[in-house]
VEXRONU-178021 format. One record per residue: x, y, z of N, C-alpha, C in turn. Coordinates in Angstrom, 1 decimal, m for minus. Example, Ala and Ser with C-alpha at 12.3 -4.5 7.8 and 13.67 -1.06 7.14 Angstrom:
BEGIN
13.2, m5.7, 7.8, 12.3, m4.5, 7.8, 13.2, m3.3, 7.8
12.8, m2.2, 7.1, 13.7, m1.1, 7.1, 12.9, 0.0, 7.9
***
This chain:
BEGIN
5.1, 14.9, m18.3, 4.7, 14.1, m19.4, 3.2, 14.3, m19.6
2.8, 14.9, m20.8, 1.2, 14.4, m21.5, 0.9, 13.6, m21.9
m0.4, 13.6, m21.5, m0.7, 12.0, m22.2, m0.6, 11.4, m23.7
m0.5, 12.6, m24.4, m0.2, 12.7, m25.9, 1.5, 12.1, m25.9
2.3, 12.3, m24.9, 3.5, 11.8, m24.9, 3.9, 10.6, m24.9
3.2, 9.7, m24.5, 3.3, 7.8, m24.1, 4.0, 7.3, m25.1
4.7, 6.6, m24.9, 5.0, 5.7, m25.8, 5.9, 4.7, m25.5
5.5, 3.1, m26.2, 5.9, 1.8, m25.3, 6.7, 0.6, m26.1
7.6, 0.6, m25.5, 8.4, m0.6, m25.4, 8.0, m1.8, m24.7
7.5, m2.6, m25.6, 7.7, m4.4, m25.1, 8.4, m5.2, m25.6
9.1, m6.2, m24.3, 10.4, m6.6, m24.1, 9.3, m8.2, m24.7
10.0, m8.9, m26.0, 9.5, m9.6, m25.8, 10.5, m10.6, m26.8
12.0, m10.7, m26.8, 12.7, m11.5, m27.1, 13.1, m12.8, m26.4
12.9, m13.2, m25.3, 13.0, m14.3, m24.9, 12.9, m16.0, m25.5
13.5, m16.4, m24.9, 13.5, m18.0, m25.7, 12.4, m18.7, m25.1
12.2, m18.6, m23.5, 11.2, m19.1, m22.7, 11.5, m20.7, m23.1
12.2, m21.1, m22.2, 13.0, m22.6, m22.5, 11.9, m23.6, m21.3
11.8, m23.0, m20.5, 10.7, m23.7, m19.4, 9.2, m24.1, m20.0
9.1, m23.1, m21.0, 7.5, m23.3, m21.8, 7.4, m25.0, m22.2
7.9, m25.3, m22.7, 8.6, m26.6, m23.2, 7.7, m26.5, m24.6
7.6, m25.7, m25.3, 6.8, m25.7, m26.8, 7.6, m24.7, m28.0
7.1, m25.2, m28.9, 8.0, m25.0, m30.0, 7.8, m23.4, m30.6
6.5, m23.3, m29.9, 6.1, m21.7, m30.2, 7.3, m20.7, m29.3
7.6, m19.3, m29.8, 8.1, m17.9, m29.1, 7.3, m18.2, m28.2
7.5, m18.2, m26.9, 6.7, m17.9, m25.4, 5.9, m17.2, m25.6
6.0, m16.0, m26.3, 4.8, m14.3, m26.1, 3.9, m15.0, m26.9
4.1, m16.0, m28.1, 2.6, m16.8, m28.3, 2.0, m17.5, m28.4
2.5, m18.7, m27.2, 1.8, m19.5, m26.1, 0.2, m18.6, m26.0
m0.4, m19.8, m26.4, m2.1, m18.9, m26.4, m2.5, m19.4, m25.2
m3.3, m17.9, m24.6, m4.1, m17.6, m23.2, m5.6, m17.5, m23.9
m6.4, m18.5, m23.1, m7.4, m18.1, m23.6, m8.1, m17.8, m25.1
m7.3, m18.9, m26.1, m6.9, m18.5, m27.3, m6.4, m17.3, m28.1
m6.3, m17.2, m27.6, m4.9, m15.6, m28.2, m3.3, m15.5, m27.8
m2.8, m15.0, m28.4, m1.3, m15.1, m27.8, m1.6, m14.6, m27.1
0.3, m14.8, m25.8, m0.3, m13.6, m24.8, 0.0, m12.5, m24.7
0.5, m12.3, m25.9, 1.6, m10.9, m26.4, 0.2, m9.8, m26.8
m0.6, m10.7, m27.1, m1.9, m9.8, m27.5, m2.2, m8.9, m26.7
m2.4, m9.3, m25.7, m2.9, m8.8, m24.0, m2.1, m7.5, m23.6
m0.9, m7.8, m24.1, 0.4, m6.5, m23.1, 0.3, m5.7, m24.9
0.0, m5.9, m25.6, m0.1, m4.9, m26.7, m1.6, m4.2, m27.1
m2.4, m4.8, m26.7, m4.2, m4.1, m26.2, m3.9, m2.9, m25.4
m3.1, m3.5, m23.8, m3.1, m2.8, m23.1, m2.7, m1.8, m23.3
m1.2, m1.5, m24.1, m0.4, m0.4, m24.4, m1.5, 0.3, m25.4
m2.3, 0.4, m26.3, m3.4, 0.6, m27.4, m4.1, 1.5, m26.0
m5.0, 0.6, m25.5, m5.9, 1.1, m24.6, m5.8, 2.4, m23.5
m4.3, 2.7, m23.0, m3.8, 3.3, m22.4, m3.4, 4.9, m23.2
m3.7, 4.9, m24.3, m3.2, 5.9, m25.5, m1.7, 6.3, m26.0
m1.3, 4.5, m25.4, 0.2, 5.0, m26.5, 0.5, 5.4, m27.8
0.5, 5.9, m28.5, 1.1, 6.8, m29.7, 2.2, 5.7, m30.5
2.7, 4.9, m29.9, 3.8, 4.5, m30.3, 3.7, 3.1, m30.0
4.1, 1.5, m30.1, 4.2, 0.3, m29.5, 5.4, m0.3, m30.4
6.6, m0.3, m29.1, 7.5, m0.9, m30.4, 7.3, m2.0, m29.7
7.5, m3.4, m30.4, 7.9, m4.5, m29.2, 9.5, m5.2, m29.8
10.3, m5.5, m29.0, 11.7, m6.1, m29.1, 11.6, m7.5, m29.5
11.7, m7.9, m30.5, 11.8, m9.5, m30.5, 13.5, m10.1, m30.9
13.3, m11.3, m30.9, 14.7, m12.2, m30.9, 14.3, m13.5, m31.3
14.0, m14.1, m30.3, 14.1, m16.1, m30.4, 12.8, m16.1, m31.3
13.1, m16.3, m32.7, 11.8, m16.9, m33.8, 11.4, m15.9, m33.6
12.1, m14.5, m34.1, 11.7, m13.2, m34.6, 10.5, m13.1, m35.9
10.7, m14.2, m36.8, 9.7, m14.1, m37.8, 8.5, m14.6, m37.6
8.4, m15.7, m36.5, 7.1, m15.9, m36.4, 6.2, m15.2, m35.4
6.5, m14.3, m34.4, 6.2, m13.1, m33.8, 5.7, m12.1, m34.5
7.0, m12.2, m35.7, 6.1, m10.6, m36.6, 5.0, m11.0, m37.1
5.4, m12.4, m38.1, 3.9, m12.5, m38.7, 2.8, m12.2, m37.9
3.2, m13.0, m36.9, 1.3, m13.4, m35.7, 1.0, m11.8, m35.5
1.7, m10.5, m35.6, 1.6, m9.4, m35.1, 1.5, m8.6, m35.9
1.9, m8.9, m37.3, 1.8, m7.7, m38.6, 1.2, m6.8, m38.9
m0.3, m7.3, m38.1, m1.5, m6.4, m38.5, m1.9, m5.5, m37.3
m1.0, m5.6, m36.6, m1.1, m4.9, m34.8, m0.6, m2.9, m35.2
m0.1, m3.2, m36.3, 0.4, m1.7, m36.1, 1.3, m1.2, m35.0
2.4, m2.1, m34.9, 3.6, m2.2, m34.0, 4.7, m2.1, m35.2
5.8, m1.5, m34.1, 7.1, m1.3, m34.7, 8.0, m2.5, m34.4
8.7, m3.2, m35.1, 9.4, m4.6, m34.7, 10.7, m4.0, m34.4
11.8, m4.2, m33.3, 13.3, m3.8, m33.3, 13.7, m5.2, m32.9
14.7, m5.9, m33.6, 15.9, m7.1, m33.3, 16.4, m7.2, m32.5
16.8, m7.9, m31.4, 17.6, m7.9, m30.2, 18.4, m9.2, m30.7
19.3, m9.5, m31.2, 20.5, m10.4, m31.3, 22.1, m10.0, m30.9
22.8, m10.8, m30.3, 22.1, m11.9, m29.8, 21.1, m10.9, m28.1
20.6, m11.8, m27.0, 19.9, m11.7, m26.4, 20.5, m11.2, m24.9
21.1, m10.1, m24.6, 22.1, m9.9, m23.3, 21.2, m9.4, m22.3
20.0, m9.4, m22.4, 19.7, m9.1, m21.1, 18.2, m7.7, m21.2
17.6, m7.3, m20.2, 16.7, m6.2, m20.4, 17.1, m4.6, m20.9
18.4, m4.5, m20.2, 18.6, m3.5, m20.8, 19.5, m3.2, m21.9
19.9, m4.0, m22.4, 20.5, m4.6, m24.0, 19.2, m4.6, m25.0
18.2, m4.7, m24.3, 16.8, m5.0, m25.3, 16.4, m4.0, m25.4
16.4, m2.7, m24.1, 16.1, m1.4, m24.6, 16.9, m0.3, m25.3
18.0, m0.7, m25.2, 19.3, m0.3, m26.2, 18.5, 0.1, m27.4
18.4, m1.4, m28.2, 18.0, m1.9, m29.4, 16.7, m0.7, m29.9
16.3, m0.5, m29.2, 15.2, 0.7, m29.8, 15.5, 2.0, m29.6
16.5, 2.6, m29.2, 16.5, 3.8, m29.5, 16.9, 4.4, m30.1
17.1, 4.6, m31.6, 17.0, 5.1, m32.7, 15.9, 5.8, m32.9
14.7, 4.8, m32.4, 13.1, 5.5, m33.0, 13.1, 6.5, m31.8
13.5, 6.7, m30.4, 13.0, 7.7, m29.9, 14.0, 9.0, m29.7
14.6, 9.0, m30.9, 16.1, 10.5, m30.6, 15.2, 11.5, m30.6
14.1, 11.5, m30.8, 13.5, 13.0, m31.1, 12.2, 13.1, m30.0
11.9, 12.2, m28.8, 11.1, 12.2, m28.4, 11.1, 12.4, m26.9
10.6, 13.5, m26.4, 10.2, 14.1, m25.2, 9.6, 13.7, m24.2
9.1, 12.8, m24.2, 8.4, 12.3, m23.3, 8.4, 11.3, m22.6
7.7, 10.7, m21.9, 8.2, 9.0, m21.3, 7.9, 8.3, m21.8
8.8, 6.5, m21.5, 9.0, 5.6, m22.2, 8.0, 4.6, m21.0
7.2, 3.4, m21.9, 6.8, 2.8, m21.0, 7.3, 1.8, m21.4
7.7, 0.3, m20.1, 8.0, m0.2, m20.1, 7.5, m1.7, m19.8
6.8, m2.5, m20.8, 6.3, m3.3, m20.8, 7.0, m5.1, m20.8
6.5, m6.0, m20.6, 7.1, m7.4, m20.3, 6.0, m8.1, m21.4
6.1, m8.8, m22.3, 5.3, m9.7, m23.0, 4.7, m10.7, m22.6
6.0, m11.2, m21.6, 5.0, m12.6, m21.0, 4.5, m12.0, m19.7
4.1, m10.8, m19.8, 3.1, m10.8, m18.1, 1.9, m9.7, m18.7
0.7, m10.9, m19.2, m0.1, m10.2, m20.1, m1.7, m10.2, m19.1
m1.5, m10.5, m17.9, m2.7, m10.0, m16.7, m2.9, m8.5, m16.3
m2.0, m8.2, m17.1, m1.8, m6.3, m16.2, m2.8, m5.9, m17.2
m3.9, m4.8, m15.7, m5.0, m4.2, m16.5, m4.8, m2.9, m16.9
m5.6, m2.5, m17.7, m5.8, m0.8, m18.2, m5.8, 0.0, m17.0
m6.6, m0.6, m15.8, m7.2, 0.4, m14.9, m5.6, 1.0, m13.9
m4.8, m0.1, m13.8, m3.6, m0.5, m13.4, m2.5, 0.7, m13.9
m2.1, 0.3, m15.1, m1.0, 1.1, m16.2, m2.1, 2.6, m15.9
m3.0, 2.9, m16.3, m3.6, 4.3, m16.0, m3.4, 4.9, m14.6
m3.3, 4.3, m13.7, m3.0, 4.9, m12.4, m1.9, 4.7, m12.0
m1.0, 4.0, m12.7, 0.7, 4.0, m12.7, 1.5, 5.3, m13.4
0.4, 5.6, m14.7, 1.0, 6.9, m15.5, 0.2, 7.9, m15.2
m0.5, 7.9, m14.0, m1.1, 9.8, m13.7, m0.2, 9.6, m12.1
0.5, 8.6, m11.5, 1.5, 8.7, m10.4, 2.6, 9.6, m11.2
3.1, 8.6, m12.3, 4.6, 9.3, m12.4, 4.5, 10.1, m13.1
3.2, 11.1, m14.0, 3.0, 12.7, m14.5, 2.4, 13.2, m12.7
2.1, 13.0, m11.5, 1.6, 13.8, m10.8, 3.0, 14.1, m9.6
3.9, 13.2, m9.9, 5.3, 12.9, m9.1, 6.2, 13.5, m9.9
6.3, 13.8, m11.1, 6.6, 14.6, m12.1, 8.6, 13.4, m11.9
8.6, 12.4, m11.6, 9.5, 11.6, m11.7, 10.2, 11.3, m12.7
11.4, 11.1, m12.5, 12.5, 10.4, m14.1, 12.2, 8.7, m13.8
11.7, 7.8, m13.1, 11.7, 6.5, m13.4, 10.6, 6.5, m12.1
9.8, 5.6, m12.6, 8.7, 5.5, m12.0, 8.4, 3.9, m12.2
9.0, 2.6, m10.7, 8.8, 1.5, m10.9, 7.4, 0.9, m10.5
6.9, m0.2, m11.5, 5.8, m0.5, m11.0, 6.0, m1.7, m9.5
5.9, m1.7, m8.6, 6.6, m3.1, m7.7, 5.1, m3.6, m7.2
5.0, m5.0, m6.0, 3.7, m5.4, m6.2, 4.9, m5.9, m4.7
3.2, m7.0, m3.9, 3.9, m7.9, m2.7, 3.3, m9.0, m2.5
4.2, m10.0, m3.6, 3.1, m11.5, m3.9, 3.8, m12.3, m2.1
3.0, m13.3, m2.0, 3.2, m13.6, m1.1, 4.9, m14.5, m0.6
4.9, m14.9, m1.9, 6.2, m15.4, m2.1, 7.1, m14.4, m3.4
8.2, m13.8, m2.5, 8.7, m13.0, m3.9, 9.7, m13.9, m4.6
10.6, m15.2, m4.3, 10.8, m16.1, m5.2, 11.5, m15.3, m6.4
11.7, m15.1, m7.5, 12.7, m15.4, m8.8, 12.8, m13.8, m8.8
12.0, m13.0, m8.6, 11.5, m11.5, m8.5, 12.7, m10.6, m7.6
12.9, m9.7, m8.9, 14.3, m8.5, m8.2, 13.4, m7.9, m7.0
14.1, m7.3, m5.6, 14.0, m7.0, m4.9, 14.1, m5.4, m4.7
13.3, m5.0, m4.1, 13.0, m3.5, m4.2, 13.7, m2.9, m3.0
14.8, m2.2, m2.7, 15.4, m1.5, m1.9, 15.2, m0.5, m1.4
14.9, 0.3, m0.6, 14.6, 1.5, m0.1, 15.4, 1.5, 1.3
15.3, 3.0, 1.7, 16.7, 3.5, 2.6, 15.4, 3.8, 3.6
15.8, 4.3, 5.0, 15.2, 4.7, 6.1, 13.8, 5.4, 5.5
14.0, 6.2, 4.5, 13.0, 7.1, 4.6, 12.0, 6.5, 3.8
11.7, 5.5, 3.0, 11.0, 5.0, 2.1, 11.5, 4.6, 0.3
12.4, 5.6, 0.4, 12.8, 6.1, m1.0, 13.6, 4.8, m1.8
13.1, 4.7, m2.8, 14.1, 3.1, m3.5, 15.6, 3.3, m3.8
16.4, 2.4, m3.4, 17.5, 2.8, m3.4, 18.4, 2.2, m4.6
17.6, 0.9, m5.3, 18.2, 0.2, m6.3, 16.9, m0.9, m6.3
17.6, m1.7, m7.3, 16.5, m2.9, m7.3, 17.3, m4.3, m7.6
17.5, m5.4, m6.8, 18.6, m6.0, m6.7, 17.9, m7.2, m7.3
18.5, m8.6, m8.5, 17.7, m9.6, m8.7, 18.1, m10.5, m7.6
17.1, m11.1, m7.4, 17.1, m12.6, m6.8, 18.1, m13.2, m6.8
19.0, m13.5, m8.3, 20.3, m14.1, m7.9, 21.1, m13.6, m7.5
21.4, m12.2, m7.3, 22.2, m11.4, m6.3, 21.7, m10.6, m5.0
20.8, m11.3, m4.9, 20.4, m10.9, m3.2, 21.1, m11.4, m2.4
21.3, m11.1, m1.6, 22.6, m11.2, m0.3, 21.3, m10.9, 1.1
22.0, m11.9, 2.1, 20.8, m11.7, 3.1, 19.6, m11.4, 3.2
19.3, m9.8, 3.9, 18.4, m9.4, 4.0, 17.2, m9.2, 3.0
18.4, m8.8, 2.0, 17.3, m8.3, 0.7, 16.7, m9.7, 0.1
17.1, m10.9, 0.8, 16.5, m12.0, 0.4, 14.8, m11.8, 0.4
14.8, m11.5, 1.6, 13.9, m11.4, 2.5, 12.9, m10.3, 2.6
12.9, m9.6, 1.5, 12.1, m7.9, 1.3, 11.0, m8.9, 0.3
9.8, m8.5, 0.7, 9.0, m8.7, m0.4, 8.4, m8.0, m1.4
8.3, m6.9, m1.0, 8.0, m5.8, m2.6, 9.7, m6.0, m3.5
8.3, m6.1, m4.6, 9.8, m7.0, m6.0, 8.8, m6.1, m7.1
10.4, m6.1, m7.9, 9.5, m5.1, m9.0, 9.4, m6.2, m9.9
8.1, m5.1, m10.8, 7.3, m6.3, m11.4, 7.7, m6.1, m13.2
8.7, m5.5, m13.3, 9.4, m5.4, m14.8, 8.7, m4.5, m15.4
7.6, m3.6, m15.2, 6.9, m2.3, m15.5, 7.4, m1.2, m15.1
8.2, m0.4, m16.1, 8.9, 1.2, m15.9, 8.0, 2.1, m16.5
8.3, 3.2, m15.9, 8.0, 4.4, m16.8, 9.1, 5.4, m16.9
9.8, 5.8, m17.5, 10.9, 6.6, m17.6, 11.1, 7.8, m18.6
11.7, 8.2, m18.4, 11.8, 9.6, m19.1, 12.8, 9.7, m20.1
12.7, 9.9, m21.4, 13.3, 9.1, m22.3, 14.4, 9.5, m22.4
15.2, 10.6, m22.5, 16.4, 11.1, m22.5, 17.3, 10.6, m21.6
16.7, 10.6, m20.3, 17.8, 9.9, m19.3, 17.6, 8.4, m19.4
16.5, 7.3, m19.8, 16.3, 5.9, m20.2, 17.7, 5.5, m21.0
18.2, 6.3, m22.3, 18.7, 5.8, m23.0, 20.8, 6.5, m22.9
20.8, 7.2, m22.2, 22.0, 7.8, m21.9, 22.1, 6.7, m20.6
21.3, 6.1, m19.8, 21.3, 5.3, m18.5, 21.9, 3.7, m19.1
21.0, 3.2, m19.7, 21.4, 2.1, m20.7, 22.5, 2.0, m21.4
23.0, 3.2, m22.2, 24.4, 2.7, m22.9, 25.6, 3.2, m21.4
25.1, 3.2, m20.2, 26.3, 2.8, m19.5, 26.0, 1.2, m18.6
25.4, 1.0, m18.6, 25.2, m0.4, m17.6, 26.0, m1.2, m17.9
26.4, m1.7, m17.0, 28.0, m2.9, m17.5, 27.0, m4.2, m16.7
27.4, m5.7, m17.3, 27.2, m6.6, m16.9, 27.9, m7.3, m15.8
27.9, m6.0, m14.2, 28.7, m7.1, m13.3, 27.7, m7.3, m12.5
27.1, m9.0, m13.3, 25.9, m9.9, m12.5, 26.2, m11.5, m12.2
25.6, m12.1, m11.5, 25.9, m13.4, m12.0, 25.5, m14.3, m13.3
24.3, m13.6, m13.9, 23.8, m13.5, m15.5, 24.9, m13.6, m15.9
25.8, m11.8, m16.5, 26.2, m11.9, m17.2, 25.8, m10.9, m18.3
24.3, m10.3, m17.6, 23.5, m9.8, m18.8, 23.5, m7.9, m18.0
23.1, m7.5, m19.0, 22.6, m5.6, m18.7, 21.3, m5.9, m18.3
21.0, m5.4, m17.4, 19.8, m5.6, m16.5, 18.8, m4.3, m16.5
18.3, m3.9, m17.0, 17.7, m2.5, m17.3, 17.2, m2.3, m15.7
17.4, m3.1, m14.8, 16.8, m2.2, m13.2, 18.0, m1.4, m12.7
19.3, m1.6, m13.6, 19.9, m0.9, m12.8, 20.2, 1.0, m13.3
19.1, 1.1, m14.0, 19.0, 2.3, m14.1, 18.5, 3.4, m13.0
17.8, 2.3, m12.2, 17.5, 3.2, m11.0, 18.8, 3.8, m10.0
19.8, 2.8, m9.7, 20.9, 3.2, m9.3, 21.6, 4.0, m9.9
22.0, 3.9, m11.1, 22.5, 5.1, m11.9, 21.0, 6.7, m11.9
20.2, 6.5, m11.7, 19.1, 7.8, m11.5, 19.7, 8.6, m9.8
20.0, 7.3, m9.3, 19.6, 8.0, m7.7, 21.1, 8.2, m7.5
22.1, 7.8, m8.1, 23.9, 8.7, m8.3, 23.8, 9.8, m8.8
23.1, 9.9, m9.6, 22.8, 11.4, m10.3, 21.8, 12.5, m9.3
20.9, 11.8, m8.9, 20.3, 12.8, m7.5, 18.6, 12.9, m8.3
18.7, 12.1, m9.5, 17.1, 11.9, m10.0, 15.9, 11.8, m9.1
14.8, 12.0, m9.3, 13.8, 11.3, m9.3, 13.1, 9.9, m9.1
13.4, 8.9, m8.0, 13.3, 7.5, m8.5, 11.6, 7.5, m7.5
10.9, 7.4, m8.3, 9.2, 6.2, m7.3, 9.2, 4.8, m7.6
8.3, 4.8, m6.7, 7.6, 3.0, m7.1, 6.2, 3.5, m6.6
5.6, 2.5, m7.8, 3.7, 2.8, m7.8, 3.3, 1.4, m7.1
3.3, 1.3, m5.8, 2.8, m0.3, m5.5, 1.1, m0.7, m5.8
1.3, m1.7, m6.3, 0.1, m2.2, m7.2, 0.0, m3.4, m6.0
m1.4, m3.4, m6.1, m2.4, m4.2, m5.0, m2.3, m5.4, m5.6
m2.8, m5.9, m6.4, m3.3, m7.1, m6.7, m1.7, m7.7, m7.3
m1.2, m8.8, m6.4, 0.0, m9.5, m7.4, m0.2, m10.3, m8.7
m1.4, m10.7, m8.7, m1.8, m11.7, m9.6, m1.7, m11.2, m11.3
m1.9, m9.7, m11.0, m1.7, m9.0, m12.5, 0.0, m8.9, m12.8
0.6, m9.9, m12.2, 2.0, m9.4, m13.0, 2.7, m10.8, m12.3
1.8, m11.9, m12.9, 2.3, m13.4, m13.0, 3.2, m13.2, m14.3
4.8, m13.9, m14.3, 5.2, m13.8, m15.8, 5.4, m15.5, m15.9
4.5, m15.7, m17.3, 4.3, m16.8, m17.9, 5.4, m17.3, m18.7
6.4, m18.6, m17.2, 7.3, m19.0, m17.9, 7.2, m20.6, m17.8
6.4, m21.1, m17.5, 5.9, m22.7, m17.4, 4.2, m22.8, m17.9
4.5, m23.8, m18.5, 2.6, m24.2, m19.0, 2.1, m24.2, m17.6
2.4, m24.6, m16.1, 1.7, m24.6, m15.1, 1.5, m22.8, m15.0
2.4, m21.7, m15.2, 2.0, m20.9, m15.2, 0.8, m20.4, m15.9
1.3, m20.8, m17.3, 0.2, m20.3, m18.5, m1.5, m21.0, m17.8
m1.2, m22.4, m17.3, m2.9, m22.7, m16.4, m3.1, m21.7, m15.5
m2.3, m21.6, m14.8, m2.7, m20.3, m13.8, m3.0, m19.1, m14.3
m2.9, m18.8, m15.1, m2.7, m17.6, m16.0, m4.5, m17.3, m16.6
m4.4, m18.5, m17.3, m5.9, m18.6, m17.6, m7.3, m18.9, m16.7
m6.8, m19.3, m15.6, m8.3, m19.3, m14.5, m8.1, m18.1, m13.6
m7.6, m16.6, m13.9, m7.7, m16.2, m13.6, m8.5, m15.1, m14.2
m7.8, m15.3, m15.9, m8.4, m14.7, m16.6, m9.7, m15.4, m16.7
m10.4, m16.3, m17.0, m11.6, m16.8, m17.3, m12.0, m16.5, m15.9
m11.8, m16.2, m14.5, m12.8, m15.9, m13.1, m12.6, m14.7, m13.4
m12.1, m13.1, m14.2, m12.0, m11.6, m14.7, m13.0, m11.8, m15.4
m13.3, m12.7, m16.7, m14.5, m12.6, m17.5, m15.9, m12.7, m16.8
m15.6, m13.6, m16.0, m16.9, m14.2, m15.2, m17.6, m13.6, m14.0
m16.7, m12.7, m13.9, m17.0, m11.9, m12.0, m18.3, m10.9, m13.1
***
């Protein structure tokens, strides 16, 4: 992948029911700005080529706030899950060669310096899915990152379907892919929904990569705090005295 190849997907149809506000969650303002602003700078700053973002819950008031972003809008109705949302955009990339990045709306802490050393891992690993994972101290709601004896990721299991052990793994991926677009969207239209959701889970593309005999990394990222996802106003506070102590350092 060159860097001329980027191009990004943000997941940002959610209802965000815990926010408890009448606004789309992605624009709950951080620091007065949405926070959708943040994870669509970033994708800008990094030299994506492309920024579609996925919306759904109060689709119209998303676009407006964003019309002048120079983003592609794709519909996710109704709402089945992450990899039902990446479904929804592939029409715009049938003709495109390169990798797809994979962004979260409401986890708008993630830096430039971060995503740049995520995308020279998985062009120097020359990988088909390349997960970003992190090791907050409590992994709590956060899918679970699997690996076999030798290091290698072997799937990525959610929280509600963790069984034992994998309770108990603390590297959790942090909803940041990089993938390779041809196999992204042939991976997608097989995932079946057997979860306790209910929903297509786009992590389970890594299982379906490593049946195939693909390519699977994970880029472990140091700091957890860049990949808090803001789904409570106690979050969104936490959210912002981190960013205002970033401005301030």
């Amino acid at each position: 992948m060159g860097k001329d190849d980027l191009r990004t997907i943000i997941l940002a149809a959610g209802k965000g029911k815990r926010m408890g506000s009448a606004l789309p969650k992605v624009l709950n303002p951080l620091c007065g700005r949405p926070m959708l602003a943040y994870v669509v700078e970033c994708a800008r700053q990094i030299g994506s080529k492309q920024v579609v973002i996925v919306v759904g819950h109060q689709a119209r008031l998303v676009m407006e706030a964003f019309s002048s972003y120079n983003v592609t809008f794709v519909l996710q109705v109704p709402q089945l899950g992450t990899g039902h949302a990446v479904l929804q955009t592939e029409d715009l990339f049938l003709h495109h060669e390169g990798s797809v990045l994979i962004l979260c709306g409401d986890v708008p802490l993630i830096r430039v310096s971060t995503l740049e050393a995520f995308c020279e891992y998985h062009r120097s690993r020359e990988s088909h899915i390349t997960i970003m994972t992190t090791c907050p101290e409590d992994p709590g709601s956060y899918g679970r990152v699997v690996r076999d004896d030798n290091g290698s990721v072997l799937k990525i299991v959610e929280a509600s379907d963790a069984q034992g052990e994998e309770r108990d793994i603390r590297e959790v991926n942090t909803g940041i892919f990089l993938v390779d677009t041809k196999f992204l969207f042939r991976a997608v239209r097989t995932i079946q929904p057997r979860n306790v959701q209910g929903e297509y889970y786009l992590t389970d593309i890594v299982y379906i990569a490593r049946k195939e005999g693909l390519k699977v990394e994970a880029f472990l990222a140091e700091d957890p705090h860049e990949f808090i996802g803001i789904n409570t106003q106690e979050d969104l506070v936490k959210a912002e005295m981190i960013l205002k102590g970033r401005l301030n350092s």
